[in-house]
C-alpha positions as CSV (number, residue, x, y, z in Angstrom):
1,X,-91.7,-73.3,-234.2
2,X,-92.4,-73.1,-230.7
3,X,-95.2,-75.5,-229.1
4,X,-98.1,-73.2,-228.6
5,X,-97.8,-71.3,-232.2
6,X,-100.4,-73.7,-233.2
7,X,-102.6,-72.6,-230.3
8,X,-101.9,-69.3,-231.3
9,X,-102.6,-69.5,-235.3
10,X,-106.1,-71.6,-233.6
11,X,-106.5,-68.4,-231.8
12,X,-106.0,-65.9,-234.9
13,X,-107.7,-68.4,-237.1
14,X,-111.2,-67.7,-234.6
15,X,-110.5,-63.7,-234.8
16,X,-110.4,-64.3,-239.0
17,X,-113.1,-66.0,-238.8
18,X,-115.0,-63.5,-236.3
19,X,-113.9,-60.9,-238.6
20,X,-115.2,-62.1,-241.8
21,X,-118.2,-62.3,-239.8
22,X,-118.0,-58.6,-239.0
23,X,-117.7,-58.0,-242.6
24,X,-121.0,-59.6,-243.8
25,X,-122.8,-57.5,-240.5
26,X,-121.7,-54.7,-241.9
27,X,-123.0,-55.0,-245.1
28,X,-126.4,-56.5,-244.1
29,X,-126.8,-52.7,-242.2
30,X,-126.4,-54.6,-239.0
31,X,-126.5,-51.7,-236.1
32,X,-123.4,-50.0,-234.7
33,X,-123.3,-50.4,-231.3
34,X,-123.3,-54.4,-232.4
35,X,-120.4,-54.0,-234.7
36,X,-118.5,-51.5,-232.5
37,X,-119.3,-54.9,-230.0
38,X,-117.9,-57.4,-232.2
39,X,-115.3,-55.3,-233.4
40,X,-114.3,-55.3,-229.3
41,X,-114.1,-58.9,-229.2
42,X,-112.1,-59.5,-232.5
43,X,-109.4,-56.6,-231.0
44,X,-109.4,-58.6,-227.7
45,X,-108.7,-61.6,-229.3
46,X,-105.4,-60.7,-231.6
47,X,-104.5,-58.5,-228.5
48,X,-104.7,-61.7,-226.0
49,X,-102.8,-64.0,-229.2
50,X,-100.2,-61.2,-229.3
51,X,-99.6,-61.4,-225.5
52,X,-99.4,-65.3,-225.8
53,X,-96.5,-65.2,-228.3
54,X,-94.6,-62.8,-226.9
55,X,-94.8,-64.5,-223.4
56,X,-93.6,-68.0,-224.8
57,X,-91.1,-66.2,-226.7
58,X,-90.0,-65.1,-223.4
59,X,-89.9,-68.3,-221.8
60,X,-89.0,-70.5,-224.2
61,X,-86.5,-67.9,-226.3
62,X,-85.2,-65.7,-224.0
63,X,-84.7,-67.3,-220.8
64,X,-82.2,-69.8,-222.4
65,X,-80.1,-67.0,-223.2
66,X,-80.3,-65.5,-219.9
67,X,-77.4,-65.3,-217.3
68,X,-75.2,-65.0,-220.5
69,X,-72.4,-62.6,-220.7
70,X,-70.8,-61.2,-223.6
71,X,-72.4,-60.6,-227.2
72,X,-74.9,-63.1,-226.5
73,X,-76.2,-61.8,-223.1
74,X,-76.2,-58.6,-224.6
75,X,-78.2,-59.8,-227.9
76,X,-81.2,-61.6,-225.3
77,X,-81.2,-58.3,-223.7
78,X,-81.7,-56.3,-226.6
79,X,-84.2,-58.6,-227.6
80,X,-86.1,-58.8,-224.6
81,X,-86.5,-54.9,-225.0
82,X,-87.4,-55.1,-228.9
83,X,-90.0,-57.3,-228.5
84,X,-91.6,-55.7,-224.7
85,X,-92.6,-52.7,-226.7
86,X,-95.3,-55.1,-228.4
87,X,-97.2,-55.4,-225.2
């Protein structure tokens, strides 16, 4: 487990919470434009914790494998292009 996945599951556990949140709004009849709002701010959040993890994964993942040569240069690589798609 890297360092800041605990900052990140803090993160995610906020959006849950934010979320269940949502939930209740919507069935108290809560106005649209204010759950479209929240709905904003929970997206941002699992967006910004999805960026975070793939970033340290970069750092902390990828960039010992990098200047490799061989199978394992080849595998960071291949990796690194897997997991860019995310972003």
């Amino acid at each position: 487990m890297h360092q800041s996945h605990s900052n990140i599951a803090k993160r995610l556990k906020r959006a849950d919470g934010h979320l269940r949140m949502i939930i209740k709004m919507i069935e108290q009849g809560e106005p649209c434009v204010e759950l479209a709002q929240q709905l904003q701010a929970v997206e941002n959040a699992i967006d910004n914790a999805k960026k975070a993890l793939i970033h340290d994964h970069i750092d902390h993942c990828l960039t010992r494998a990098g200047g490799k040569t061989g199978r394992l240069g080849r595998a960071a690589l291949a990796e690194f292009r897997t997991i860019t798609k995310y972003l």
